[in-house]
C-alpha positions in Angstrom: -19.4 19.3 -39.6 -16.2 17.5 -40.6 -16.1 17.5 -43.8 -13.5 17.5 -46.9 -13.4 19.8 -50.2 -12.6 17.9 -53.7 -12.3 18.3 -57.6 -15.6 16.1 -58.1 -15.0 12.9 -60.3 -17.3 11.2 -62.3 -17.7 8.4 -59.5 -19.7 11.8 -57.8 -21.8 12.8 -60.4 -25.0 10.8 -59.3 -25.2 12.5 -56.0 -24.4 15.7 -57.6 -27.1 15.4 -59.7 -29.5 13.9 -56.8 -28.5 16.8 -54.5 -29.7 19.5 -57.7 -32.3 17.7 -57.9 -33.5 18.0 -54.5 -32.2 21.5 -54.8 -34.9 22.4 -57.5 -37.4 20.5 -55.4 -36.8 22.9 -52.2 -36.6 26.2 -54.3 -39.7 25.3 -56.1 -41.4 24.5 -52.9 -40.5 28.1 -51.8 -42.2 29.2 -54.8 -38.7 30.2 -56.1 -38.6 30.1 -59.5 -34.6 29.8 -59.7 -33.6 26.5 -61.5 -37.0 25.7 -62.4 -36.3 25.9 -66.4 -34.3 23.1 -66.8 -31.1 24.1 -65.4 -29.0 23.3 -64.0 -28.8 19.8 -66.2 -27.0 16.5 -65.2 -24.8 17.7 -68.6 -23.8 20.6 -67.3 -22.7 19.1 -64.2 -20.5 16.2 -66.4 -19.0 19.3 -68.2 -18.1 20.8 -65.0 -16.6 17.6 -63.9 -14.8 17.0 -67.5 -13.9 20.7 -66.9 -12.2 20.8 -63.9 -14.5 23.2 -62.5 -16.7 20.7 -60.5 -15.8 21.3 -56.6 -17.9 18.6 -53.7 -17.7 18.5 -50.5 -17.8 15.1 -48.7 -17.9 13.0 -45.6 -16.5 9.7 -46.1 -17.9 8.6 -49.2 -21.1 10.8 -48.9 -21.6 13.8 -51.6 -23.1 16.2 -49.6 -22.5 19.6 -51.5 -21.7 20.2 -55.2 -20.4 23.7 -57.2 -18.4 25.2 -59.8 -15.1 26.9 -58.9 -14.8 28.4 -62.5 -11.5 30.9 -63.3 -12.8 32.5 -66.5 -14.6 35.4 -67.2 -18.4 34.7 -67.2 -20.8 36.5 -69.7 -23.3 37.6 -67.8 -21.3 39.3 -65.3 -19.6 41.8 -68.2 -22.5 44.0 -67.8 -24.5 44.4 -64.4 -27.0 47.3 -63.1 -24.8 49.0 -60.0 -21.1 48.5 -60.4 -18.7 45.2 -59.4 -16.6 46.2 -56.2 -13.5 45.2 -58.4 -11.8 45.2 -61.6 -9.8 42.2 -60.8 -9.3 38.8 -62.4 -11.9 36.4 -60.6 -13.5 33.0 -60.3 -16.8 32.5 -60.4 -19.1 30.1 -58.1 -22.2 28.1 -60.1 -24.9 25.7 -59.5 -23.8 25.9 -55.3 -26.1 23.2 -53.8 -26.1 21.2 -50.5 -28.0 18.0 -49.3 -31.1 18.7 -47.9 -29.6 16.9 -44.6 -26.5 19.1 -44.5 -28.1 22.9 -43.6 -27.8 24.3 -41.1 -24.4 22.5 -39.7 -22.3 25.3 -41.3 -21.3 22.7 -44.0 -22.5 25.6 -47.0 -20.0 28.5 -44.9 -17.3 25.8 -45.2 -18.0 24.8 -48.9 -17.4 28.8 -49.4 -14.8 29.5 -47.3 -13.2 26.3 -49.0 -13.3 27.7 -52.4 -12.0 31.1 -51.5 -9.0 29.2 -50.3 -8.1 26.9 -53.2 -8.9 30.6 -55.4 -6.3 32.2 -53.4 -3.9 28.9 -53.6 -4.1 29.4 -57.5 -3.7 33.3 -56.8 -7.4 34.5 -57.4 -7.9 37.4 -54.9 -11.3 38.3 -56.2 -15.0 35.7 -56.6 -18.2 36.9 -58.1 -21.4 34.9 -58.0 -25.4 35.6 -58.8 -28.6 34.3 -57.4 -32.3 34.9 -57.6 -33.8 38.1 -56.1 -36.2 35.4 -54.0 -33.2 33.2 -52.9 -33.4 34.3 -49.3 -31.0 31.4 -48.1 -28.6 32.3 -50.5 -28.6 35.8 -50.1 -28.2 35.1 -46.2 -25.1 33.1 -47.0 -23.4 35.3 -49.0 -24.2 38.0 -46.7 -23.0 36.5 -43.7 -19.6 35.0 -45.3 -18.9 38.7 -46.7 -20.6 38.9 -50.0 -21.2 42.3 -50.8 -24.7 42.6 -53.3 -23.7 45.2 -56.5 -26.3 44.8 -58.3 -28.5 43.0 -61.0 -27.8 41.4 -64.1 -29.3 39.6 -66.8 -28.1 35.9 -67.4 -26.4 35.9 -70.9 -27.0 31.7 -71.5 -28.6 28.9 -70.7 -32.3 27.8 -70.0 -32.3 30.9 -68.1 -31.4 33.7 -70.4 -33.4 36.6 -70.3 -34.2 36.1 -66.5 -32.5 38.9 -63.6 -30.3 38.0 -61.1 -28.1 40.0 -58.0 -24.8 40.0 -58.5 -22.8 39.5 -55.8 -18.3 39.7 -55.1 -15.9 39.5 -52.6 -12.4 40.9 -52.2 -10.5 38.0 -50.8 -7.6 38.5 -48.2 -5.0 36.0 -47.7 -5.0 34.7 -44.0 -1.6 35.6 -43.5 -1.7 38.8 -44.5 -1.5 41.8 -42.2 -3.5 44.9 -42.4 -2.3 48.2 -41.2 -4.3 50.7 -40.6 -3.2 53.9 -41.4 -1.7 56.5 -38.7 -3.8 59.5 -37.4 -1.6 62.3 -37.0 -4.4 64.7 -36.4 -6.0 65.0 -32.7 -8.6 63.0 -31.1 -10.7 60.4 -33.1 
């Protein structure tokens, strides 16, 4: 799916919102109890857009993913059960939702693989992001763009707090760089 990655403007935050809305509508028809307590809020989403942080991706004019691409430490990842694969500085990845028209074309690997770039571009070599234990298409996602599960956590804020997520990172490599694997000077593998 063609499709470009953009800072989100105000000008995007009704289909952001619409597209967490319908969001929440999927998950709670899944019986998935993630965003069912009131977050993420149309608020949060104008912050993330007043922020900086808000990340879309469009065709045309069309909104038909939203995040946040946030490069600050977040809370509830300081403490998880299991251990974070590094100690690095990362970004963090929030409130990742799609069109209900848009999955399955790929569009949500691209929205990823998009943010991993721009986090490289501003030298962030290292993302973390949660989701619910019951967020099977989530956990796919992650999972198949490299997403490596560390643990669980406990969200520190929000309409949320209290409630247990998986805590998920990846180790970014730039595309241009080359890895060498190291010599075996011993006999036969």
């Amino acid at each position: 799916m063609n499709a470009e990655y953009a800072a989100a403007t105000l000008a995007d935050l009704p289909a952001m919102w619409e597209i967490v809305c319908l969001a929440k509508d999927f998950m709670r028809g899944q019986g998935l109890p993630q965003w069912q307590m009131g977050d993420p809020t149309e608020a949060a989403l104008r912050a993330d857009i007043k922020a900086g942080t808000a990340r879309v991706m469009r065709r045309g004019s069309h909104v038909l993913g939203t995040m946040a691409l946030v490069f600050a430490p977040d809370e509830s990842y300081a403490e998880i059960d299991g251990a974070w694969g590094a100690t690095l500085p990362y970004a963090a990845l929030h409130r990742v939702a799609l069109h209900p028209g848009a999955r399955g074309t790929g569009l949500a690997t691209a929205f990823l693989q998009a943010a991993e770039a721009e986090a490289l571009r501003q030298g962030c070599r290292y993302i973390r992001i949660d989701t619910h234990a019951q967020n099977r298409p989530m956990r796919g996602l992650l999972a198949k763009n490299g997403y490596a599960q560390r643990g669980g956590l406990v969200l520190k804020n929000g309409a949320e707090k209290g409630r247990p997520r998986l805590a998920y990172d990846k180790v970014l490599i730039a595309p241009d760089t080359k890895i060498i694997a190291p010599s075996y000077a011993g006999g036969e593998y």
